[in-house]
Short mmCIF file of the C-alpha atoms (twelve columns), coordinates in Angstrom:
data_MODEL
# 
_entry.id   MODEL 
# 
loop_
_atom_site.group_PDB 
_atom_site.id 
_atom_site.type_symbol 
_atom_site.label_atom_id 
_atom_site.label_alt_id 
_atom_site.label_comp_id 
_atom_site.label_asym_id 
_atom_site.label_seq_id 
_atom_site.Cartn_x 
_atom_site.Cartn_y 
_atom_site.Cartn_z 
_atom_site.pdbx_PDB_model_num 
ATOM 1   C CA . UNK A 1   170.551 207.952 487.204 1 
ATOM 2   C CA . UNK A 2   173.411 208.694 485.068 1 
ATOM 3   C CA . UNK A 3   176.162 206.118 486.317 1 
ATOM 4   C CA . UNK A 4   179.194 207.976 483.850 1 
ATOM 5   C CA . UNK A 5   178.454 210.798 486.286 1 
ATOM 6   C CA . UNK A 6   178.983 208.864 489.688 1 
ATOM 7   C CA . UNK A 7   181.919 206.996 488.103 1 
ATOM 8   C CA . UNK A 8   183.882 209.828 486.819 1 
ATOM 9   C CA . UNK A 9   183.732 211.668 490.760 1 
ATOM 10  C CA . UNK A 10  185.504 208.232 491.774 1 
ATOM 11  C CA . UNK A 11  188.156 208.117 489.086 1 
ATOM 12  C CA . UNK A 12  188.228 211.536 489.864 1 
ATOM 13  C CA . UNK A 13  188.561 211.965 493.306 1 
ATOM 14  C CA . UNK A 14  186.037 214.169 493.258 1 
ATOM 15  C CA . UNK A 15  184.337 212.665 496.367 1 
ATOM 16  C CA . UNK A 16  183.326 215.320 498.622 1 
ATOM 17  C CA . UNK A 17  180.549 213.794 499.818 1 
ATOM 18  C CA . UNK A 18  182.753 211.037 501.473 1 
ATOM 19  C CA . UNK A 19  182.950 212.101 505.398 1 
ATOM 20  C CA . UNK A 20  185.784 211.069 507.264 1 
ATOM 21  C CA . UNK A 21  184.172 209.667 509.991 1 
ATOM 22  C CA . UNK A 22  180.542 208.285 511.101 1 
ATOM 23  C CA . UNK A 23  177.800 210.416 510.468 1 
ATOM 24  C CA . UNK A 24  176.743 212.410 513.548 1 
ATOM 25  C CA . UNK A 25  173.269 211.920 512.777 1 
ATOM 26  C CA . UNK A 26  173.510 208.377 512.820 1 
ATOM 27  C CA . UNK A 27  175.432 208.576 515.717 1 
ATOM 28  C CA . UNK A 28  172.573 210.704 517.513 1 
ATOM 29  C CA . UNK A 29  169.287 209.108 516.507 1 
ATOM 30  C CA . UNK A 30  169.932 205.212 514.804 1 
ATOM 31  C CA . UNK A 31  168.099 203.866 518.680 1 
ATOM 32  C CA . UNK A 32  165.064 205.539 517.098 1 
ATOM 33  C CA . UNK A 33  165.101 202.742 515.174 1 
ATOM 34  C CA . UNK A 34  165.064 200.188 518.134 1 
ATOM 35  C CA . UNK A 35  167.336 197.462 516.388 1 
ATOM 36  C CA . UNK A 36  168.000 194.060 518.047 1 
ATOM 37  C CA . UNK A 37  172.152 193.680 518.195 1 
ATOM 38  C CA . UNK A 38  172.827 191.370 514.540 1 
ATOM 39  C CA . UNK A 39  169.831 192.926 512.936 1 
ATOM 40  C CA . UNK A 40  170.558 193.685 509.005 1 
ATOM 41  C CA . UNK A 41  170.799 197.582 508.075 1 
ATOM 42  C CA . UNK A 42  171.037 198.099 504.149 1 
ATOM 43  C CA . UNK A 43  172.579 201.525 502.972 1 
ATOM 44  C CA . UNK A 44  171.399 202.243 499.622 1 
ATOM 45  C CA . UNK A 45  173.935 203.799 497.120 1 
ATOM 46  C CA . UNK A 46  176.535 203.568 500.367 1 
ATOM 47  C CA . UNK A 47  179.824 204.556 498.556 1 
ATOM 48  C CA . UNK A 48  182.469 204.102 501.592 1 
ATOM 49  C CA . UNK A 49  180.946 205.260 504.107 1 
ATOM 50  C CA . UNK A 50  182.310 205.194 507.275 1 
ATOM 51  C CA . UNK A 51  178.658 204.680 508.523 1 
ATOM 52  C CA . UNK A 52  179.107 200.868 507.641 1 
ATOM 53  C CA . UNK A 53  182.371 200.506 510.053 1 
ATOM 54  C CA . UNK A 54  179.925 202.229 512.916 1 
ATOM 55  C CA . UNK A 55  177.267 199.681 512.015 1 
ATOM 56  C CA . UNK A 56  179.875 196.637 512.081 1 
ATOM 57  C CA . UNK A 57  181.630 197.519 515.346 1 
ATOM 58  C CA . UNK A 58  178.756 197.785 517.522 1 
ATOM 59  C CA . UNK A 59  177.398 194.247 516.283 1 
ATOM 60  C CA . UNK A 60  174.929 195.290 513.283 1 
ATOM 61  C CA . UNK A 61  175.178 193.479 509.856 1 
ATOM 62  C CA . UNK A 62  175.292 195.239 507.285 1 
ATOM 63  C CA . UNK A 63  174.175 195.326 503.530 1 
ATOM 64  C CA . UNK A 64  174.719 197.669 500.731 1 
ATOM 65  C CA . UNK A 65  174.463 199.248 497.391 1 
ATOM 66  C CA . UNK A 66  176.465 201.466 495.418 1 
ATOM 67  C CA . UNK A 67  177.640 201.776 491.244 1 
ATOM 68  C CA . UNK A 68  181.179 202.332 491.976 1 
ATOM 69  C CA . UNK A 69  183.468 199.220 492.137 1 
ATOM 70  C CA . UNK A 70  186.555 201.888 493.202 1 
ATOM 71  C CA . UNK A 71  184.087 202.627 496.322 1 
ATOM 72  C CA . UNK A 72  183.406 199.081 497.409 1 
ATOM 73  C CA . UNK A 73  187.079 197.776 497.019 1 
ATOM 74  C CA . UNK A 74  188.746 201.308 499.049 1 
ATOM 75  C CA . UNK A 75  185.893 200.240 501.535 1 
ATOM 76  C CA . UNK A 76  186.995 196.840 502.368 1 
ATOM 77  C CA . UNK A 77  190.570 197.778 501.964 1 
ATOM 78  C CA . UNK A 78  189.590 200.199 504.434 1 
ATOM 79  C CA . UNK A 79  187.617 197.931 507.193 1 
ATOM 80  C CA . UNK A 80  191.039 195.464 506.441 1 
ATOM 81  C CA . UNK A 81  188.524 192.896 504.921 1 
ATOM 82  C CA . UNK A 82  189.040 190.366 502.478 1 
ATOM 83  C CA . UNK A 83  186.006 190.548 500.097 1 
ATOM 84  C CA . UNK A 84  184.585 187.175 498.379 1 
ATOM 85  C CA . UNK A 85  183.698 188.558 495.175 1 
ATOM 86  C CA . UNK A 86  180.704 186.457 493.337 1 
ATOM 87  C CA . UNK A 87  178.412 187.894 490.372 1 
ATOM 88  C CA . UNK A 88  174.800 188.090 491.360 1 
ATOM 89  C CA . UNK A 89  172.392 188.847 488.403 1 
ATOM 90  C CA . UNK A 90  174.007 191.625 486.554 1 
ATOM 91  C CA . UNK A 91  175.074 193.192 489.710 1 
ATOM 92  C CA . UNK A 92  178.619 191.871 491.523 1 
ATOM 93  C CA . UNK A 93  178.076 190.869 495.277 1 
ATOM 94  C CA . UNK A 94  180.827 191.470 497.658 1 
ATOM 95  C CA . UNK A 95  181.052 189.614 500.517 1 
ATOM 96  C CA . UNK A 96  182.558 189.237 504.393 1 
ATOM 97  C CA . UNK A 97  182.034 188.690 507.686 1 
ATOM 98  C CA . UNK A 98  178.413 190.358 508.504 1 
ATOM 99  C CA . UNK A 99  178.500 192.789 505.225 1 
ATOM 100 C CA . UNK A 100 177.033 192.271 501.591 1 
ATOM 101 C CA . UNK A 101 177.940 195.004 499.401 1 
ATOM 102 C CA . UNK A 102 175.792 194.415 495.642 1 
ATOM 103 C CA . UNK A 103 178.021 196.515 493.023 1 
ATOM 104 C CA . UNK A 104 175.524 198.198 490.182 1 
ATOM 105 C CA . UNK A 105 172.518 199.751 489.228 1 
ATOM 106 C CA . UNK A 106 170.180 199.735 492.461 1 
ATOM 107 C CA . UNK A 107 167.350 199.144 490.548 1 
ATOM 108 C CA . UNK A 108 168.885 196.240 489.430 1 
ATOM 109 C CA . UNK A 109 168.976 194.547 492.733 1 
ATOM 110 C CA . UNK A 110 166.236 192.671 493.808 1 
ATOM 111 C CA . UNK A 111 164.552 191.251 497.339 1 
ATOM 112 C CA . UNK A 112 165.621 187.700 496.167 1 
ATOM 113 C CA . UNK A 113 169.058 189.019 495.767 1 
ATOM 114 C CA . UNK A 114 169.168 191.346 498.875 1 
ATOM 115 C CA . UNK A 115 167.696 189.247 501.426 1 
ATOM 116 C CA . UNK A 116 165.705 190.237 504.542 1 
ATOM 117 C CA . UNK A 117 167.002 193.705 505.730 1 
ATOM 118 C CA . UNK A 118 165.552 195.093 509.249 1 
ATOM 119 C CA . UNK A 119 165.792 198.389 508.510 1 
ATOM 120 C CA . UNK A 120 167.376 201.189 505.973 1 
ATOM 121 C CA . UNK A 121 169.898 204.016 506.823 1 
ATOM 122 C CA . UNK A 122 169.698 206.298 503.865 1 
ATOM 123 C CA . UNK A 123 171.809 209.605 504.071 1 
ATOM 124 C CA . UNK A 124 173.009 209.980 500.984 1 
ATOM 125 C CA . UNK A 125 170.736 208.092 498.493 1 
ATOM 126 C CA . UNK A 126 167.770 210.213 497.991 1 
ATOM 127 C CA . UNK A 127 169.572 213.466 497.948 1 
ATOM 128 C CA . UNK A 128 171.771 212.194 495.085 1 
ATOM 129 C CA . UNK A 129 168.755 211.290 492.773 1 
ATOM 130 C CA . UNK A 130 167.142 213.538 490.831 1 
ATOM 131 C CA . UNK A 131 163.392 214.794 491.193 1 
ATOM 132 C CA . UNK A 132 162.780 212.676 487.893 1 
ATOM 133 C CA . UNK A 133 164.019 209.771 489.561 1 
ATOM 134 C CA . UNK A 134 163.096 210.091 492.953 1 
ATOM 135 C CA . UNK A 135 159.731 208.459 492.994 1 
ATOM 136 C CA . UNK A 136 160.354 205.332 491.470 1 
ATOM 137 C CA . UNK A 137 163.736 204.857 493.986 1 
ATOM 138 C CA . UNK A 138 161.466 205.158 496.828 1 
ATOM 139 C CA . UNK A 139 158.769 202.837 495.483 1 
ATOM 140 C CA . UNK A 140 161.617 200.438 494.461 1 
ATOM 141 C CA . UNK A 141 163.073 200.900 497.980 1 
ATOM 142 C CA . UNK A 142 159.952 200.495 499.803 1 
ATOM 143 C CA . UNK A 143 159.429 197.126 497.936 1 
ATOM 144 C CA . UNK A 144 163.187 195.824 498.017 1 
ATOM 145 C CA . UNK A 145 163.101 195.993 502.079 1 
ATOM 146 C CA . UNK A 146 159.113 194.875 502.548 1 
ATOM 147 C CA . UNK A 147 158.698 198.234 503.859 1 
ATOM 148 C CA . UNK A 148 161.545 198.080 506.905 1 
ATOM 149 C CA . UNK A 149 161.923 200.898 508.783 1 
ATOM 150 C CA . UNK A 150 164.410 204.104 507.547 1 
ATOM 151 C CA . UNK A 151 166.410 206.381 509.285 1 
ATOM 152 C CA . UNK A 152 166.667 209.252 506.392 1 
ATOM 153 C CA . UNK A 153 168.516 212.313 506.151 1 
ATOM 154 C CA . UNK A 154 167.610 215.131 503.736 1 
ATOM 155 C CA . UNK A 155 168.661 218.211 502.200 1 
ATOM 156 C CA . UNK A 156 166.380 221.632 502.256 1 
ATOM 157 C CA . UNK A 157 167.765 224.815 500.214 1 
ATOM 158 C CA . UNK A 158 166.999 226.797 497.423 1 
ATOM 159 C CA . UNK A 159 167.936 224.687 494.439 1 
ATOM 160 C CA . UNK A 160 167.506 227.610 492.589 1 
ATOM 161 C CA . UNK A 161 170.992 228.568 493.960 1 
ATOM 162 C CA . UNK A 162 173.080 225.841 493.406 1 
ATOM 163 C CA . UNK A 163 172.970 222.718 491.253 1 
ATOM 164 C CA . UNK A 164 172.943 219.136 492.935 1 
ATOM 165 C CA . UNK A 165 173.550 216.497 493.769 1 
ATOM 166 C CA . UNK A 166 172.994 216.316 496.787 1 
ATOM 167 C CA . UNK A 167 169.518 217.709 495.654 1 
ATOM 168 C CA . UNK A 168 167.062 219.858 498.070 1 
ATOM 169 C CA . UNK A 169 163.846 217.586 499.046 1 
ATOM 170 C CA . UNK A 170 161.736 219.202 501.008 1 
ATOM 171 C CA . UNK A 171 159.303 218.269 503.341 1 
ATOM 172 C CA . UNK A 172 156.438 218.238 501.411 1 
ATOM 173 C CA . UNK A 173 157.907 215.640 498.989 1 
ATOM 174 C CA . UNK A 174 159.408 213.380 501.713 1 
ATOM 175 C CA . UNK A 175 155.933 212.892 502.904 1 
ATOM 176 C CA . UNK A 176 154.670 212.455 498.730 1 
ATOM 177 C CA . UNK A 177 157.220 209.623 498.657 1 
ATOM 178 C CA . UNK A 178 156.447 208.002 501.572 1 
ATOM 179 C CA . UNK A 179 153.248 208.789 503.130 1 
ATOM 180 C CA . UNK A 180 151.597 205.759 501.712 1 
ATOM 181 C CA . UNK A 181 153.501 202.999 503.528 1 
ATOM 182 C CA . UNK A 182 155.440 204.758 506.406 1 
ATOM 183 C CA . UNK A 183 154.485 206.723 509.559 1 
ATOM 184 C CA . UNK A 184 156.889 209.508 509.546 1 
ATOM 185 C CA . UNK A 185 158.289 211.561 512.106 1 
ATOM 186 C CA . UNK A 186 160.488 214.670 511.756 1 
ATOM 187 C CA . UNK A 187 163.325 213.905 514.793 1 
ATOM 188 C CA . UNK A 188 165.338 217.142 513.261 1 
ATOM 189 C CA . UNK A 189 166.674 220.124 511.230 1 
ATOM 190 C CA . UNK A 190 169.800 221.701 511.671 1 
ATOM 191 C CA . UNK A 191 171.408 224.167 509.245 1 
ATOM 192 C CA . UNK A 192 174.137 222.635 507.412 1 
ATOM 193 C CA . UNK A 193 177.426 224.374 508.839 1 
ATOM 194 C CA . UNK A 194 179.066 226.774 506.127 1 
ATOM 195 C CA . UNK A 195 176.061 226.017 503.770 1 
ATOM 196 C CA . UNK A 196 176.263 223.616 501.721 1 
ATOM 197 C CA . UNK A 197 179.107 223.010 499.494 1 
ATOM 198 C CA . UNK A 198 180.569 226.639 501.203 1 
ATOM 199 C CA . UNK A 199 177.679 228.349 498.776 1 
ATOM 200 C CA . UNK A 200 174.240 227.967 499.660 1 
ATOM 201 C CA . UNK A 201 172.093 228.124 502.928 1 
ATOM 202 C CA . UNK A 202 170.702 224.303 503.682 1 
ATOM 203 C CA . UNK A 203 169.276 222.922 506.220 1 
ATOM 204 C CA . UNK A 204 169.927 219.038 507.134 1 
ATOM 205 C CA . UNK A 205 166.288 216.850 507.834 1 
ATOM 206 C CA . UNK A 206 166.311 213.863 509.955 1 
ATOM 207 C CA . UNK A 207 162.876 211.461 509.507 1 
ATOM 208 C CA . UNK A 208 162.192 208.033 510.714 1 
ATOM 209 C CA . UNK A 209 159.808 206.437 508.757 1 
ATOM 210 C CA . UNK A 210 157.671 203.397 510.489 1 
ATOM 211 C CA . UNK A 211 155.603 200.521 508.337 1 
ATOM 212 C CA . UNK A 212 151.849 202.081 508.392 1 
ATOM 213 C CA . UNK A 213 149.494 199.344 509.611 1 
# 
């Protein structure tokens, strides 16, 4: 993962990915995850997603990951939180009421560090890795949560046609990833409205992946 990219589109501004609001898949199938209220959701490379004030106001905890210090301090400047601020291994951990935002290199975080997490929500982590990178984020992500359950939304298009991130992974190498420890179930495709980025056709994925006995 190249972090000079990721912190240049901060300094930058250059944050299209950032939505405005919560994500209307999470909105739409996050019960598929069947959640007790206070259980802990961790969003992996989470930016400021307004995903984590959804998650807060309707009683979830919340804990996250992301490289850019900009992100994390507009988030809690955002949610009008004051953020205890404490380093954690090489990674900085900010803290409030019911969220724990680690600042750094994901695979720098460990399950000691994390904590217990009852499930993942991962819309924007997987698509922004490359394929060189891709396996060894989900096998570090499968170990760093014990294998909790995901809610995970992916990209499908022709990558041929436009350069990511967020990069195309298809079907075939969701299930490669995560076949091994997770049931997974397809709960939907829809084309991505405009294509994506306005220049390429794309289709959005929605899987839940369950713990394999």
């Amino acid at each position: 993962m190249d972090a000079n990219f990721w912190h240049e589109r901060w300094q930058r501004r250059e944050i299209g990915f950032h939505q405005p609001q919560a994500n209307p898949l999470l909105v739409a199938y996050f019960d598929k995850l069947n959640l007790a209220a206070g259980s802990r959701v961790l969003l992996p490379l989470c930016g400021k997603t307004r995903d984590i004030a959804w998650l807060l106001d309707r009683g979830f905890r919340v804990a996250g990951a992301e490289l850019s210090k900009i992100a994390v301090e507009e988030l809690f400047d955002e949610l009008e939180l004051a953020a205890q601020i404490k380093p954690a291994g090489p990674l900085w951990h900010y803290r409030a009421d019911n969220i724990d935002l680690f600042v750094g290199d994901i695979f720098q975080l460990s399950a000691e560090l994390l904590g217990p997490v009852d499930a993942v929500y991962d819309r924007a982590a997987l698509v922004a890795l490359p394929a060189e990178i891709r396996r060894k984020y989900a096998a570090h992500l499968t170990g760093l949560t014990a294998g909790a359950p995901q809610l995970l939304v992916a990209y499908e298009y022709d990558q041929l046609l436009a350069e990511g991130p967020p990069f195309s992974v298809v079907a075939d190498e969701v299930l490669g990833l995560y076949a091994g420890n997770y049931r997974l179930t397809p709960l939907a495709r829809s084309e991505v409205e405009g294509g994506l980025k306005g220049m390429v056709a794309a289709v959005e994925a929605t899987w839940l992946l369950e713990k394999a006995n």
